[in-house]
C-alpha positions as CSV (number, residue, x, y, z in Angstrom):
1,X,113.5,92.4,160.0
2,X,109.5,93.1,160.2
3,X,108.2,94.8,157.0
4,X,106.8,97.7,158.6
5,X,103.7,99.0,156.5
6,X,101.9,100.7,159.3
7,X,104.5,102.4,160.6
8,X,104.5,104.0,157.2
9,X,101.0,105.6,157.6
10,X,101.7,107.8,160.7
11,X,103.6,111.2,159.7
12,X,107.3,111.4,160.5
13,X,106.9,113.2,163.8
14,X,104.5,110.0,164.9
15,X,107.0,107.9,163.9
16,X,109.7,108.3,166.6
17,X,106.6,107.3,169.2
18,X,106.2,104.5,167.3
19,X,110.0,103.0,167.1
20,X,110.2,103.9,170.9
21,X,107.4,102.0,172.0
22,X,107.9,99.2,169.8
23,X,111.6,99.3,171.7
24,X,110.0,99.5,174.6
25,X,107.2,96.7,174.4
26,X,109.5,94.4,172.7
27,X,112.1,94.2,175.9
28,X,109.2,94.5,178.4
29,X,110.0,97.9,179.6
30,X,108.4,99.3,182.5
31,X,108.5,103.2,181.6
32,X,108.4,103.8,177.9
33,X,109.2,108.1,177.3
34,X,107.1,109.3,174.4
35,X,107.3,112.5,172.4
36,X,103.7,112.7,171.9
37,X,100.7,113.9,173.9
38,X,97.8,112.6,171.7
39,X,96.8,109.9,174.1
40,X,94.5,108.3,171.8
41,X,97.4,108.1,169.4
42,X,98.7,105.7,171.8
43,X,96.0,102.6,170.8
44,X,96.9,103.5,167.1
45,X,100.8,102.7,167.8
46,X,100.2,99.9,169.7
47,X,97.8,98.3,167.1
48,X,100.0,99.2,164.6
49,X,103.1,97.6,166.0
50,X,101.4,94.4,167.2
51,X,100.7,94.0,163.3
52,X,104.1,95.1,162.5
53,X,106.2,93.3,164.4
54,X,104.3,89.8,165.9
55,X,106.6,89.5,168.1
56,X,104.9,92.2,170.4
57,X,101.7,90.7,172.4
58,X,101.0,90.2,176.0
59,X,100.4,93.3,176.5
60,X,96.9,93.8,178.3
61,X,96.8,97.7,178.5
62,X,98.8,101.2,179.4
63,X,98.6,103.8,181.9
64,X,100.2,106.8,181.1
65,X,101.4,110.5,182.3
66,X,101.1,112.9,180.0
67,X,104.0,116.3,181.3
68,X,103.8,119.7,179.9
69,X,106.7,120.1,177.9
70,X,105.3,117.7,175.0
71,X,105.5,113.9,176.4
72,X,104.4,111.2,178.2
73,X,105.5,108.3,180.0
74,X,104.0,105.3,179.4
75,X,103.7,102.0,181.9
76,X,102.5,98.7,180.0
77,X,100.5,96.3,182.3
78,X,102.1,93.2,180.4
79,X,99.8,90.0,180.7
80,X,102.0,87.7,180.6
81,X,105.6,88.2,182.8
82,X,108.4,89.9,181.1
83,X,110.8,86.5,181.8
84,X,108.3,84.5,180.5
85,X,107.6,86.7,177.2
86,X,111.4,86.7,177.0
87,X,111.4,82.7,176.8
88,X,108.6,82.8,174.2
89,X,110.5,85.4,172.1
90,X,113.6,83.3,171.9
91,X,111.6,79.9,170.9
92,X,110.0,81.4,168.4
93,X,112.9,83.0,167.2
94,X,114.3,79.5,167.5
95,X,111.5,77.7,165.4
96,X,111.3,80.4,163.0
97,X,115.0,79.9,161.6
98,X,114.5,76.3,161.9
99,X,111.6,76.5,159.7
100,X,113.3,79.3,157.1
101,X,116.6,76.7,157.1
102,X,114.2,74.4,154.8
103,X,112.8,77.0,152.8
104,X,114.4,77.0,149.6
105,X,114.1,79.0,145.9
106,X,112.4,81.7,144.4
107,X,110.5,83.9,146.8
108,X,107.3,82.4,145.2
109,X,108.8,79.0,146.3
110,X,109.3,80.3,149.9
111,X,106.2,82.4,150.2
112,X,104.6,78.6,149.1
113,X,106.6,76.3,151.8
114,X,105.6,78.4,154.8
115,X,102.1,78.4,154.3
116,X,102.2,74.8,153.8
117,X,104.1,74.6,156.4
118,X,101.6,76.0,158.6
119,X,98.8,74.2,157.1
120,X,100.6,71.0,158.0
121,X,101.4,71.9,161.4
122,X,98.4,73.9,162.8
123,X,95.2,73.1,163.9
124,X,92.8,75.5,164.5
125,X,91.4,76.2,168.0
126,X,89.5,78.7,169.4
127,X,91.0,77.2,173.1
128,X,94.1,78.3,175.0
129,X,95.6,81.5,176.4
130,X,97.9,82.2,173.1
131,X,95.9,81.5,170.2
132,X,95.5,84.6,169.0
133,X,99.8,85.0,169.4
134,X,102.8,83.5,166.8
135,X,103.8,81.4,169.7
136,X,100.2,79.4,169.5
137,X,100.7,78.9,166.2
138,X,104.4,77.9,165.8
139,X,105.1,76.5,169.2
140,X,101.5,75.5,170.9
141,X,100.1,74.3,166.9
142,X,97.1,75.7,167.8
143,X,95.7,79.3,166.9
144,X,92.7,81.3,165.0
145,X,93.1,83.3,162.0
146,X,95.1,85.8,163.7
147,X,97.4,84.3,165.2
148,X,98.2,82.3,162.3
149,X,98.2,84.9,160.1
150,X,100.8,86.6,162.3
151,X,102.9,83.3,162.7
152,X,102.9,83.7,158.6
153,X,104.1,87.4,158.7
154,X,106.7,86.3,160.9
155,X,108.0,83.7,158.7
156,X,107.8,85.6,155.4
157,X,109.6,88.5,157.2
158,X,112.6,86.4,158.1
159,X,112.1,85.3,154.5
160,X,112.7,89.2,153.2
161,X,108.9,88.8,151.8
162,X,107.3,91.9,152.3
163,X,104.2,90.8,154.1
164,X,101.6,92.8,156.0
165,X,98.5,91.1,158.3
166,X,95.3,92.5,157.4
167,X,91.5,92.3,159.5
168,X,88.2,92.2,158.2
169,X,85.5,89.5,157.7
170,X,85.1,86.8,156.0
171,X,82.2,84.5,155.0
172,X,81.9,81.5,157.8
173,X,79.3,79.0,159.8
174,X,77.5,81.7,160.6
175,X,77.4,84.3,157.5
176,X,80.7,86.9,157.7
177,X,82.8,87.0,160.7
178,X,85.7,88.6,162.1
179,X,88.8,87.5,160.3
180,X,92.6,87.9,159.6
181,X,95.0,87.1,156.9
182,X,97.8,88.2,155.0
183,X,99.1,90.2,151.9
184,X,102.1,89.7,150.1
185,X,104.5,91.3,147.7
186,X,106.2,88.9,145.4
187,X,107.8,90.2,142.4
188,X,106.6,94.3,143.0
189,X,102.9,92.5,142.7
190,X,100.7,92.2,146.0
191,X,98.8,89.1,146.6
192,X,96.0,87.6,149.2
193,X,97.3,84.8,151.2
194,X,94.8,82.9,153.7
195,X,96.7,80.0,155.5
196,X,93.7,79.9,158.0
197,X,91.1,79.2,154.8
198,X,93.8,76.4,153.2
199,X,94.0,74.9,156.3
200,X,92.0,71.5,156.9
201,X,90.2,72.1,160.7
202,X,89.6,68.6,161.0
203,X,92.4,66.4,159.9
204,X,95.3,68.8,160.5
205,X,97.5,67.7,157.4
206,X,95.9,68.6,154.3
207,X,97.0,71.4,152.6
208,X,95.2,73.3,149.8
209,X,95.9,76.3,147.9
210,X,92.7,77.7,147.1
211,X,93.2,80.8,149.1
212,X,97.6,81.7,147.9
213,X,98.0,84.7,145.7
214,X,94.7,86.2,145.2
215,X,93.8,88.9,143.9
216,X,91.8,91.5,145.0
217,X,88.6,90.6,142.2
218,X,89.1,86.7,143.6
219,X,88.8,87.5,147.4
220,X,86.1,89.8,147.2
221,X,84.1,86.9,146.7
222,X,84.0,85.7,150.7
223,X,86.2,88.4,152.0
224,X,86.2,92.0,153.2
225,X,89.0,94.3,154.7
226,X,88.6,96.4,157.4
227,X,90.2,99.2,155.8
228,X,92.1,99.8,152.8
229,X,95.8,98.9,152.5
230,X,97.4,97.8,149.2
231,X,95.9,96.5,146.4
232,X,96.0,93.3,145.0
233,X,95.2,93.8,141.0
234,X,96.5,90.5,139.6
235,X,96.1,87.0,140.6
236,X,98.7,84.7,141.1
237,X,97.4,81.9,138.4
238,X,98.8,79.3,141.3
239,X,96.6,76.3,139.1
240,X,97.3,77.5,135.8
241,X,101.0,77.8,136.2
242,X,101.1,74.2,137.3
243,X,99.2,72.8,134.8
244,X,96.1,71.8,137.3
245,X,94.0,74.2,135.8
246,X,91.2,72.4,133.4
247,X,88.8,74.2,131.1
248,X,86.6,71.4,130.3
249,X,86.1,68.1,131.7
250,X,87.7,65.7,129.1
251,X,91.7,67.5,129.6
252,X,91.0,66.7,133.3
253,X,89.9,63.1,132.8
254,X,92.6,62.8,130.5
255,X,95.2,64.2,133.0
256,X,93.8,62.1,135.8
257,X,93.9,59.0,134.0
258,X,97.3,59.6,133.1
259,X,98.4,60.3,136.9
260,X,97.0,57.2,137.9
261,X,98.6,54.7,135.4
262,X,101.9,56.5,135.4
263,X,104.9,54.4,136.8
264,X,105.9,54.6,140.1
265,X,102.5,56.7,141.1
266,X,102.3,56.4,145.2
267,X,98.9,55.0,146.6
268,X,96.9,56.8,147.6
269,X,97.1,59.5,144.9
270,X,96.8,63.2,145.8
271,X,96.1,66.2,143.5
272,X,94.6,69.7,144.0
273,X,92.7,71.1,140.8
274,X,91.0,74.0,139.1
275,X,87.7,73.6,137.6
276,X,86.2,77.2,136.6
277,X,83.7,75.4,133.8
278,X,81.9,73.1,136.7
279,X,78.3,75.0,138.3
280,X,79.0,76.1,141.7
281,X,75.6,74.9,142.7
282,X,76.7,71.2,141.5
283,X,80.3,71.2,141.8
284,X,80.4,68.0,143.6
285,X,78.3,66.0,142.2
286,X,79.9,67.2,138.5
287,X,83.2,66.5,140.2
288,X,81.9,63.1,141.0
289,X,81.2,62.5,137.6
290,X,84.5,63.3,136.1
291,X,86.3,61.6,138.2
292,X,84.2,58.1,137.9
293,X,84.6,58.8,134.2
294,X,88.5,58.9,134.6
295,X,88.8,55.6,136.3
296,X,86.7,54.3,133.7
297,X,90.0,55.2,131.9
298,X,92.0,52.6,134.0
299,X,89.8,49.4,133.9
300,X,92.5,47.0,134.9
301,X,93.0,48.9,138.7
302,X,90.0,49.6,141.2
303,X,89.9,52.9,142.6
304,X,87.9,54.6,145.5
305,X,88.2,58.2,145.8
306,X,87.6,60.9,148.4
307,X,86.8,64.8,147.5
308,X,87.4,68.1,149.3
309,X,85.9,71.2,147.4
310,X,85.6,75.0,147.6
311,X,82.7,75.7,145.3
312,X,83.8,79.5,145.5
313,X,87.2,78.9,144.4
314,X,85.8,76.3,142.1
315,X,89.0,73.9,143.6
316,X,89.0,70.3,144.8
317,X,91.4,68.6,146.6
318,X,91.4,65.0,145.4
319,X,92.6,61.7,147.3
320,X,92.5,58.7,145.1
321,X,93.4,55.0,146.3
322,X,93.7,51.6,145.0
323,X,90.7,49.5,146.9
């Protein structure tokens, strides 16, 4: 069942409008009644359900009737034919429970194996009809922010994760643009969640974690919301819980050299760290340097290494093979 937070902002005598339109667009209805004659309230619901319930898109635009004894009748022009949004209900449906099947644990552990999940399975693109739709993103493997960030709010909602999508803008190739994500609750505690930004655009199979269970101090730094929803006070330590937080460079040398010489260690080797102490200004080239000094470490192997890093988030995602 959708977590539905925006639902919850309208009053209560909004909020019948609401649950019979979202009825209404979700079995492609021609007439939807309406006990409401606001008919700007009518864009609110309808942006308010499509974040609600991803499920509900293909809808281009509404004409309406408003009658004098308090209602209207709405039409939806759908954009896509009713049979057709019926077939892409059900295979999402269908690829949804597949996915939540293999989702196992705490609700931490869940909230964790979609969005890698995603980031595994999705490649961003800005081409096709349904990129901006769960079905691009769980059934096409191609979406933007949006679309993905939706495709995650399905999954954690099938999960029982409280989850809501939320718009705004975020830093990009060309300064802040228009962007989506998610919020989740895990615990009573809401937390940022950017599958799009832990995503790799060009390999399609790397998955980093720079961007799950933020708070609201951490996102701040290259994000901005639209408008206020719930706040995010804490962060989700997701580094420092697993031990691949360092606060100095010698631990991580030490932990890297370890990792490398341990029995049974698969070629090529593949860890994500936290490096708060390196300058943001230098980060790679100080990354560089720990990481030479590590193999140092390990004289009787030869090792050539290759290095993703999010100077804001002061992560790296490390790839380390025997040449």
């Amino acid at each position: 069942m959708s977590y539905l937070y925006y639902r919850e902002k309208f009053p209560a005598h909004v909020r019948s409008a609401y649950d019979a339109l979202h009825e209404g667009l979700l079995r492609s209805a021609s007439d939807i009644k309406l006990d409401l004659t606001d008919a700007a309230m009518l864009s609110r619901l309808h942006r308010a359900i499509s974040l609600d319930d991803p499920l509900v898109y293909g809808v281009e635009t509404f004409r309406y009737t408003l009658y004098p004894r308090g209602y209207m009748i709405v039409r939806p022009e759908y954009s896509i034919a009713p049979s057709e949004r019926e077939q892409q209900f059900n295979r999402i449906r269908w690829e949804s429970s597949r996915i939540l099947q293999s989702a196992r644990g705490s609700a931490e552990n869940i909230a964790l194996a979609l969005h890698d999940r995603l980031c595994r399975n999705i490649v961003y693109s800005e081409n096709g009809p349904l990129v901006h739709t769960p079905y691009g993103a769980l059934i096409n493997k191609r979406a933007v922010c949006d679309g993905i960030s939706k495709a995650y709010k399905l999954l954690c909602d099938g999960a029982g994760i409280p989850c809501i999508v939320v718009f705004g803008t975020a830093s990009g190739e060309r300064d802040f643009e228009a962007h989506a994500w998610n919020k989740i609750q895990l615990g009573g505690a809401w937390y940022h969640a950017d599958v799009t930004f832990d995503l790799d655009r060009d390999e399609g199979t790397i998955v980093r974690h720079g961007y799950f269970l933020l708070s609201d101090e951490e996102i701040a730094r290259n994000h901005r919301e639209d408008e206020e929803t719930v706040a995010c006070p804490r962060s989700g330590d997701f580094f420092a819980k697993r031990g691949l937080q360092f606060e100095e460079g010698g631990s991580f040398c030490a932990f890297l050299a370890r990792a490398l010489t341990a029995p049974g260690v698969q070629d090529p080797y593949i860890t994500e760290v936290r490096l708060p102490f390196l300058n943001e200004e230098t980060f790679g080239e100080e990354l560089a340097r720990l990481v030479y000094a590590a193999l140092d470490r390990c004289p009787h192997i030869s090792f050539g290494f290759t290095y993703y890093f999010n100077a804001e988030r002061h992560s790296a995602y490390l790839r380390v093979q025997r040449t």
